[in-house]
N, C-alpha and C positions, 0 to 999 in steps of 0.2 A: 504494500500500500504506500502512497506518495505521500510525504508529510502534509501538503496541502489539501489532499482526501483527508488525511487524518484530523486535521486542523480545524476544517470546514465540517465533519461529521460533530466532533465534540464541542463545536461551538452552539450545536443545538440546545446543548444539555445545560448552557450556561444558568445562572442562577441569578436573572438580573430584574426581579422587579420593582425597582425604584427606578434607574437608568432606562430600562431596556436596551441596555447596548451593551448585546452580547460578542464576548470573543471567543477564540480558540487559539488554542496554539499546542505543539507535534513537535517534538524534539526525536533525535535517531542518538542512541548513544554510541559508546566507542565498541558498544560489545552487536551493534546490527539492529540492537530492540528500541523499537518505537516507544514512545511514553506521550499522552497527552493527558492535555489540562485547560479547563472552563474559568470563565470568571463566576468568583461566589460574591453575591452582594449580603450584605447585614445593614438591619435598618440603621443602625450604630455605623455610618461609612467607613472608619479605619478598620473595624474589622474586618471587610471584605480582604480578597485572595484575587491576586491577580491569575491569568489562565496560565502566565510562563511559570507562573511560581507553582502552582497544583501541575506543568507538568515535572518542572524540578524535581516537588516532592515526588512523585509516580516514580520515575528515575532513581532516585535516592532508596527508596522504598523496597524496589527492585534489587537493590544492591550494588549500582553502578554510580560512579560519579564524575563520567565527564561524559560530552555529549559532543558528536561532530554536524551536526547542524540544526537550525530550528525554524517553524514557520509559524506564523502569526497571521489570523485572519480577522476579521470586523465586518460590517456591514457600515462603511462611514467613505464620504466622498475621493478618499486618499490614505494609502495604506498606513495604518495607524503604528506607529512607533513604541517599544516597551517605555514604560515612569521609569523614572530614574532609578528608582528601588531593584525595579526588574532587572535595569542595564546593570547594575552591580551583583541580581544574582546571575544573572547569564555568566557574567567576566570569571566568578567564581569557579565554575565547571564546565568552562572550556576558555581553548587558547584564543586568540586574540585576530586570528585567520579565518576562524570559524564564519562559513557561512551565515546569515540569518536572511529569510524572505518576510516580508510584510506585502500581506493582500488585503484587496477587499472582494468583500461577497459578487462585484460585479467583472473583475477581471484583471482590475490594478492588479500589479505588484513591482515593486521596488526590492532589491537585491544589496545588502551590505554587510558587515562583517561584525563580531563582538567587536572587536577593537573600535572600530568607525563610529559605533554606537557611544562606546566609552572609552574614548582617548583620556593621557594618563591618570588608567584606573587603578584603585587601589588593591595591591593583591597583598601574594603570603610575603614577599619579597622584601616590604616595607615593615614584615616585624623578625625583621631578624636578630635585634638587638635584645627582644623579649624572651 
């Protein structure tokens, strides 16, 4: 299955009814295994779960912790880009070459890298003093 299949199927299941703006997003790990993940809304807004972050966790879950590309879909006029929170956990579990697609439900997509997303970001590298 194609990450943007996968993307586009579990962005059905998102859990948005305050927004109604559902995403998806389909990550492929270093071991071949797909993992996706929905947005969770909570009437409390910071509770909510971005979709990259529930598929992070799915990944994690699995027992895998890096990932070699990921895709992000929405239903919005231009392929919507991860929050800042996301672009740092992307950076976290994978390199900085990695892939990512961003679509929209009508055929957009845009092509660019963890790194591009999050120029210098902050990794393990920065606590080495610790």
């Amino acid at each position: 299955m194609t990450l943007l299949k996968a993307a586009t199927e579990v962005r059905e299941n998102a859990y948005a009814p305050y927004s109604r703006f559902k995403v998806g997003a389909a990550i492929r790990g270093k071991s071949g295994g797909l993992y996706r993940g929905c947005n969770v809304e909570n009437v409390a807004y910071p509770e909510g779960t971005c979709a990259e972050a529930g598929a992070i966790a799915a990944m994690i879950a699995a027992g895998e912790t890096e990932f070699i590309e990921i895709c992000v879909i929405a239903d919005s006029p231009s392929p919507v880009p991860p929050c800042g929170g996301c672009r740092q956990k992307l950076a976290e579990f994978a390199r900085a070459d990695v892939p990512v697609t961003l679509a929209t439900t009508d055929g957009k997509q845009v092509q660019t890298t963890v790194g591009e997303l999050l120029p210098g970001r902050f990794d393990a590298s920065h606590m080495g003093r610790a």
